[in-house]
N, C-alpha and C positions, 0 to 999 in steps of 0.2 A: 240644384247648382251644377252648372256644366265647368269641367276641370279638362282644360285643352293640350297636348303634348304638341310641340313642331320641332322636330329634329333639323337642324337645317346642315347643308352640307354635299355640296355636289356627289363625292364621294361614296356618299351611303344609298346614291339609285347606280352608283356603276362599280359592286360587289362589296364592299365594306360592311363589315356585320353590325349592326344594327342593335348595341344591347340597353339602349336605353328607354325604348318602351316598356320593356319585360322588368329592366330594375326598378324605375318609376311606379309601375302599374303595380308590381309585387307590394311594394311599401307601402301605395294609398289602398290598396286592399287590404291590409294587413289594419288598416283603420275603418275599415267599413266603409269606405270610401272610394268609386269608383272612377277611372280616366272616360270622359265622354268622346275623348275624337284625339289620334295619332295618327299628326300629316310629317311625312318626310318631303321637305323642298330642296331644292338646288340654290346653289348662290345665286342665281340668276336675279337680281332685282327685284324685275317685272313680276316675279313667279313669288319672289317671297314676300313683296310687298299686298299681292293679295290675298294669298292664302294668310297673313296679318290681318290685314282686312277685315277679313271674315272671320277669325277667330275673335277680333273685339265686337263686335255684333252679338255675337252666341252665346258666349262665355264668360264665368266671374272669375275665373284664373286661368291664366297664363302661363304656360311655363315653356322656353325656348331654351334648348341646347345647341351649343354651335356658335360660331362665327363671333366668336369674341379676342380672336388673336390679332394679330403685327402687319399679315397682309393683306394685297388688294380683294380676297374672295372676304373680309370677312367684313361682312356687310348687317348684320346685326343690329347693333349698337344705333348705325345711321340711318334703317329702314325704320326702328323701333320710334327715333326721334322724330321722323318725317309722318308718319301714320297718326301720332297719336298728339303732334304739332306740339310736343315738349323739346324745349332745345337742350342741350349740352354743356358744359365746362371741363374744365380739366382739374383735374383733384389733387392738388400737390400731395399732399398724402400716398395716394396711390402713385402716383411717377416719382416719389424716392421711394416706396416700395420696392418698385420694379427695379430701379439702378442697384441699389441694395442688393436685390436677388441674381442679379448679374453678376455686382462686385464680389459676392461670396464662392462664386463659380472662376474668382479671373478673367470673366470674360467683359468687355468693355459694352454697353449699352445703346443700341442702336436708338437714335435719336426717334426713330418713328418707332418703334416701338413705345418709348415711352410715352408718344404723344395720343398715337391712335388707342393705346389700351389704356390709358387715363381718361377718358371722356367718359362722364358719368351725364346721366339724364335727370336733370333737373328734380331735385325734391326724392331722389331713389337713393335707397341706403347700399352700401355698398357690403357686397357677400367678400369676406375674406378666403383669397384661394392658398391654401397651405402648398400646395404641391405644383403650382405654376405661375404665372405672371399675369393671369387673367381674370380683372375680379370680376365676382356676379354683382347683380343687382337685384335689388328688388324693389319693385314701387306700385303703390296704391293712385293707379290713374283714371280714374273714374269713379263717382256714385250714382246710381240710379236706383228707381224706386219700382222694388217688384214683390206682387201682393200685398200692398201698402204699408212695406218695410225699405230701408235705405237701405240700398246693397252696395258693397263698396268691392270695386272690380280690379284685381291685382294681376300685374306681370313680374315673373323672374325672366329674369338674364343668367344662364347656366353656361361656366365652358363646355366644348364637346368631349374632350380628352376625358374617359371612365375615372380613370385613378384621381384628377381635378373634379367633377360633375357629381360623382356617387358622395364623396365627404360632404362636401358643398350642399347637396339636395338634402340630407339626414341630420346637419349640424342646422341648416339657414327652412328650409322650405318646409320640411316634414313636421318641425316645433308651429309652425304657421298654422299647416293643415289641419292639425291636433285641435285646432278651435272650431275645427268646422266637423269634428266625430258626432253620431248622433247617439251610436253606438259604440258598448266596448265587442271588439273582436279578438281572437285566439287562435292559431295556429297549430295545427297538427302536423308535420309531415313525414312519414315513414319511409323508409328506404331498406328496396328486395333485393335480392338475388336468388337467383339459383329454381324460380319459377317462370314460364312464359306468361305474358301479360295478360294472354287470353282465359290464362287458369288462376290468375290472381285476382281477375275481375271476376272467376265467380264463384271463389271463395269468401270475397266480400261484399256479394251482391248483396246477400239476406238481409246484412246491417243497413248498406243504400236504399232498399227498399223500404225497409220499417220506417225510414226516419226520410222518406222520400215527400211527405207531404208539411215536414219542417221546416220553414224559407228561412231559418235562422241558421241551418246546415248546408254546408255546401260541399261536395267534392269533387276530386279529381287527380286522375291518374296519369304519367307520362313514363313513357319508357324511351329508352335509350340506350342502343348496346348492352343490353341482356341486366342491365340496370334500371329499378323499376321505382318510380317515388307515388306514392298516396296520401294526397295533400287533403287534409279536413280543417273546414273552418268553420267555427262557431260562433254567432252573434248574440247579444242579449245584452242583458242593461243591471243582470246580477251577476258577479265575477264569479260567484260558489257554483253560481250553477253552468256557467260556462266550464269552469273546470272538473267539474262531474260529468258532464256530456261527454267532456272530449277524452277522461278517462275511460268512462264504459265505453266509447267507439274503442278507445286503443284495446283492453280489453278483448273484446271479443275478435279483433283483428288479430290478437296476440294468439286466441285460441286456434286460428283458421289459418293460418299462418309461420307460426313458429318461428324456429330457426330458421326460417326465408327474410326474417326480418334483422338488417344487422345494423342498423342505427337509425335517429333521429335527427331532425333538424339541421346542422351543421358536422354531422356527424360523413365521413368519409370510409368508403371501406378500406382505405389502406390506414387509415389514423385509428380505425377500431382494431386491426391485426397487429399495428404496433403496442396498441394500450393491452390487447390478451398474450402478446409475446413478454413484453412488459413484466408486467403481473404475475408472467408465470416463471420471471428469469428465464428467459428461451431467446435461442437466434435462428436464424434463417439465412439462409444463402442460395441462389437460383444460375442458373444456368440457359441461357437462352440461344435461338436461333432466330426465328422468323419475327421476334417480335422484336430483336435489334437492343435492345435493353431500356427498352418501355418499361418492361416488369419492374426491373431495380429503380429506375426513374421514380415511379409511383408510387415505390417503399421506401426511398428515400424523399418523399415531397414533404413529409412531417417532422418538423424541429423536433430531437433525441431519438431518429433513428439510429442513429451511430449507437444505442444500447440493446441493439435488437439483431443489425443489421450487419453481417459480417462480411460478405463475398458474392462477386457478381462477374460472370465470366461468359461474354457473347460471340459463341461461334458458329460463326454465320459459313464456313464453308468445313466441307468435310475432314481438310487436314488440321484446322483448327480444333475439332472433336477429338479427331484422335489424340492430335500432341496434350492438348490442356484437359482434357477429361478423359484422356484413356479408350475411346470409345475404342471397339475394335475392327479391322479393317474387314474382316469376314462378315461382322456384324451390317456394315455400311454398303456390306454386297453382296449377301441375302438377303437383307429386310431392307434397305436403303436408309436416305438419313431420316422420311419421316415415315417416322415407325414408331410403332410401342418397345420394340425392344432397344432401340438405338436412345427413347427417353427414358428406358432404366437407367441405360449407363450413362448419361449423362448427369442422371442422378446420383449413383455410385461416384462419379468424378466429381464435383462440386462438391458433396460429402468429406471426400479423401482429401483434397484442398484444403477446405476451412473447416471441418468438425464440426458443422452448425446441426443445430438439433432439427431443427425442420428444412427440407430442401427444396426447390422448383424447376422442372423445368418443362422446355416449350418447344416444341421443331412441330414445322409444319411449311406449309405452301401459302405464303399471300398472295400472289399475282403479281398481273391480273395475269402473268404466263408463267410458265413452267408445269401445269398441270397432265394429268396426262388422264385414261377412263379409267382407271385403277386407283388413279391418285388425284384425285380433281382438285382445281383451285380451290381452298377453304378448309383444309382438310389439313386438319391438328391434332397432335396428340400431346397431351399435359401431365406430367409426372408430377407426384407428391410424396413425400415419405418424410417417416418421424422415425428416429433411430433405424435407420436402412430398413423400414416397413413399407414398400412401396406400395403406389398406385397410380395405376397408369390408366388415364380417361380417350378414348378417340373421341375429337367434335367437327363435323361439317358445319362451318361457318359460311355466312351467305354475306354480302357486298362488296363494298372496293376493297382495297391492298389496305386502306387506312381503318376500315370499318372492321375486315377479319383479323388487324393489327391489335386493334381495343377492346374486339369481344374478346381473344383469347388472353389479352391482360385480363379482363373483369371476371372471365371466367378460371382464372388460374390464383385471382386473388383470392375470389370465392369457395374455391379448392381446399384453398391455402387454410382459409379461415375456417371452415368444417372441421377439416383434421385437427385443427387445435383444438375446436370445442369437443371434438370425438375423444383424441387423448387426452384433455384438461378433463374430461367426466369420468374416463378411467379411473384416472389418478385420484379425483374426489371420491370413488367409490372404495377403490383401495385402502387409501387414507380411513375412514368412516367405518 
């Protein structure tokens, strides 16, 4: 069975990021279920009329995102009618919908609006859009006879907008596709820090290897900004023994691995250092420079930081260091501001502030200028201390201003999170 994606949408070939083959593809995979062909078109008629075309030739399902809105690009709905020669109505239903979701906003309802996003395709049940004015569709437009079975050949109508398209596919399309599992699948997926990806692939080669001539095992690894995910997936038709596999995998990755592994699945590394700050009654408070107050951003991205999270102070220029952390001026003209000694005291001053039990901080050089041979662009230095116990890491960071912005967030979270697990193991040994 071939399962077709067509993104449509002028926008998504002149720079728009593109996240709905990767969300799609993740979920029908997550069913043993794979995407045969992801075409992105342009509105352009002619272009999406036959890349249509041709996906009804090849294909037992359809799935289009895009071009289900108010204006003239969104051509969708009228290419879908003309290709597959099913005509249209207007679905009162859906056009007091849409006034409705106007009237609730105060805002008065454009007459085309309602008209153009009310046209439903004859005999297509209608996808309710919770978070937009754009419903999907979906319909059963063909059957034909393949290996002398009746196969019956479906299209959806998805809006393009993520936050409308992702509910919409996992509420309407993925209960669909669920009928067409052959197999059940399982999901592993582990998340590193604090190793490079080239040493993490060959501490778990041994297990890839053994189970390399298993076509019901699959893996794979992606890194990104010194953040490393190892995704295992396991097929089969007994669920005991699907989740025995994918134990002993974890297992032995757990052994080769360790504390380089700080969560699973939906798991974040700032939402793991809020749940051991948590747990341990502890706070935290950071001090930053070059990273602009990324770092506090990303400790505060987790509902009930505010029980962990105490103080965040971004002194991006040298008189800001001295006035709000004390640094001192002799300090900032010997060693300059990115130094190890200028991230003690930064540490010192963030501590003296808020009294948090764990601190952070970060000066360094993003670029892509200010570097100099001595001091080159990439070039950070990361403070950590638990009751004024410091430690002060230097790292040469390599890519853009954006790229050595986010390594030294991941690498100063990952800091962050060690020293808890160092002192939370003290304490347990203490304690015992």
């Amino acid at each position: 069975m071939n399962i077709e994606l067509i993104c449509s949408g002028s926008e998504l070939l002149t720079g728009k990021l593109n996240t709905h083959a990767g969300f799609i593809g993740e979920k029908l995979n997550d069913l043993g279920i794979g995407l045969s062909l992801v075409t992105t078109v342009s509105d352009r008629k002619a272009e999406f009329s036959q890349v249509l075309s041709d996906a009804v030739k090849r294909s037992s399902v359809i799935i289009i995102t895009g071009g289900l809105g108010p204006t003239f690009d969104d051509i969708t709905v009228e290419t879908v009618s003309e290709i597959l020669n099913i005509k249209t109505h207007k679905d009162e239903t859906v056009a007091n919908a849409i006034v409705q979701y106007f009237e609730k906003r105060g805002i008065n309802c454009p007459a085309s609006n309602n008209e153009r996003q009310a046209q439903i395709l004859d005999g297509a049940k209608v996808l309710e859009n919770r978070f937009g004015t754009a419903p999907g569709q979906m319909l059963h437009f063909q059957y034909v006879v393949d290996e002398n079975k009746k196969v019956r050949k479906t299209i959806f109508l998805l809006p393009g907008p993520p936050r409308e398209m992702c509910p919409m596919f996992e509420e309407n399309v993925l209960p669909f596709m669920r009928s067409y599992q052959v197999k059940m699948k399982k999901t592993l997926v582990l998340h590193i820090c604090g190793m490079a990806e080239s040493l993490v692939d060959e501490k778990i080669k041994p297990t890839i290897n053994y189970l390399a001539n298993n076509d019901d095992v699959e893996f794979a690894i992606l890194a990104h900004n010194f953040l490393i995910d190892v995704k295992v997936s396991v097929s089969g038709e007994n669920e005991l023994t699907i989740d025995d596999t994918l134990k002993n995998i974890n297992q032995e990755f757990i052994n080769v691995l360790g504390d380089n592994i700080y969560g699973y699945g939906a798991d974040t590394l700032e939402g793991v250092i809020q749940k051991m700050l948590v747990e341990n009654k502890k706070t935290v408070s950071v001090a930053e420079s070059c990273t602009g107050g990324l770092l506090a951003a990303k400790l505060t991205n987790t509902a009930g930081s505010s029980a962990c999270f105490k103080q965040s102070v971004v002194t991006y220029s040298n008189e800001s260091k001295m006035q709000l952390l004390g640094v001192k001026p002799e300090t900032l003209e010997q060693f300059g501001a990115v130094s190890a000694e200028t991230a003690t005291e930064m540490l010192n001053g963030i501590l003296n502030l808020s009294k948090a039990d764990y601190a952070v901080s970060i000066t360094g050089i993003a670029g892509p200028d200010g570097g100099t041979k001595e001091k080159p662009v990439g070039l950070v230095y990361i403070g950590i201390s638990f009751n004024e116990n410091h430690e002060v890491h230097k790292f040469k960071f390599l890519g853009t201003r954006a790229d050595i912005r986010q390594r030294s967030v991941n690498v100063a979270l990952d800091s962050l999170r060690r020293m808890i697990l160092k002192t939370r193991t003290k304490k347990v040994k203490k304690d015992s």
